[in-house]
VOGU-3710 file (C-alpha; in Angstrom, 3 decimals, decimal comma):
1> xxxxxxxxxx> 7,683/7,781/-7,632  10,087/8,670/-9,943  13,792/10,190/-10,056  14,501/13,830/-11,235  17,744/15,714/-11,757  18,784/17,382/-8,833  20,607/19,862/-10,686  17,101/20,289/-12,955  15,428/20,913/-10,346  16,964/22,988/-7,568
11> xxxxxxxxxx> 19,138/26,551/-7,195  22,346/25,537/-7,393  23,447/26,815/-3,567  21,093/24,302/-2,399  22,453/21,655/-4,619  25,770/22,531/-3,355  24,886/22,641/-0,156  23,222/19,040/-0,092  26,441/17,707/-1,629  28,366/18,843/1,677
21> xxxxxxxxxx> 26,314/16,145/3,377  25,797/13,306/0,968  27,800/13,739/-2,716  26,328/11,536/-5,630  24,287/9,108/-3,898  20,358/8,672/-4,045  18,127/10,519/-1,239  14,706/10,128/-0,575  12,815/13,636/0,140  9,425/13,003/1,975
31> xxxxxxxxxx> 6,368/14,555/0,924  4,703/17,197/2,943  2,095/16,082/5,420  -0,471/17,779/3,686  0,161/16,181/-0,145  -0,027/12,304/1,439  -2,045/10,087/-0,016  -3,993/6,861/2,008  -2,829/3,518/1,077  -3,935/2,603/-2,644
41> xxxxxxxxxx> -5,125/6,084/-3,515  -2,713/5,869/-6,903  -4,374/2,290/-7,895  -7,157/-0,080/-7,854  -5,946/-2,301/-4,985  -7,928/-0,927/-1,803  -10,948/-1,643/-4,101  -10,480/-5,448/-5,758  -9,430/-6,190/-2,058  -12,619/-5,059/-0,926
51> xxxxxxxxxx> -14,145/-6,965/-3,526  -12,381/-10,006/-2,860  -12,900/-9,249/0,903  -16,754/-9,169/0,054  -16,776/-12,434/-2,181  -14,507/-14,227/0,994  -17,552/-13,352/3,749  -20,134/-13,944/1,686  -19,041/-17,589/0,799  -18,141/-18,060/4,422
61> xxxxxxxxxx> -21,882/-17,281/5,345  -22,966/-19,410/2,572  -21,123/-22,211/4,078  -17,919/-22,551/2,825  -14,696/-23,905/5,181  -12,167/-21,445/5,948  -9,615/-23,978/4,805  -11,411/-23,961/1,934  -11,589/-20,610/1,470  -7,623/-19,929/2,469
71> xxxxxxxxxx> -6,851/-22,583/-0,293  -8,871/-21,111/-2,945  -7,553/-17,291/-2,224  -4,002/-18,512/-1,652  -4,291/-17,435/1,809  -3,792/-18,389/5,605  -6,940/-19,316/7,144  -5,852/-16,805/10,291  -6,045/-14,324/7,539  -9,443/-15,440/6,423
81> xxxxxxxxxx> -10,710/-15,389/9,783  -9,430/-12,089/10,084  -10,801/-10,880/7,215  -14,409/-12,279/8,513  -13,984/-10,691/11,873  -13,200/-7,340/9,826  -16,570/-7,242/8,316  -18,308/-7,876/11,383  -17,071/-5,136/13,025  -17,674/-2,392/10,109
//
């Protein structure tokens, strides 16, 4: 996200009428319903956490602890276990 002039970027009656209601501070404008992207759409997280997801189960079937596993990822072992249980229900 990034900033733009308001006076750049709208008439200038609705500029002036937004300042009636909130004069030189910051305000976030939603997007429309239809222009919203899913969670990691912009970047490559959804997929190296997928990936990581992937390496995590496969380990755990190959025998490794969960504290193990929650140690070497730098996570919880309730989030390990959820990530296991997430795989075995997609």
């Amino acid at each position: 996200m990034s900033y733009k002039k308001a006076n750049d970027v709208l008439p200038h009656n609705l500029l002036h009428a937004i300042q009636q209601y909130i004069d030189g501070q910051y305000i976030y404008i939603p997007r429309k319903a239809d222009n919203k992207l899913a969670w990691g759409a912009n970047t490559e997280t959804r997929k190296s956490l997928q990936v990581r997801n992937g390496e995590i189960l496969a380990k755990r079937l190959a025998g490794c602890s969960v504290s193990d596993l929650a140690e070497q990822y730098f996570l919880s072992e309730k989030t390990i276990y959820k990530i296991i249980n997430a795989s075995k229900n997609s």
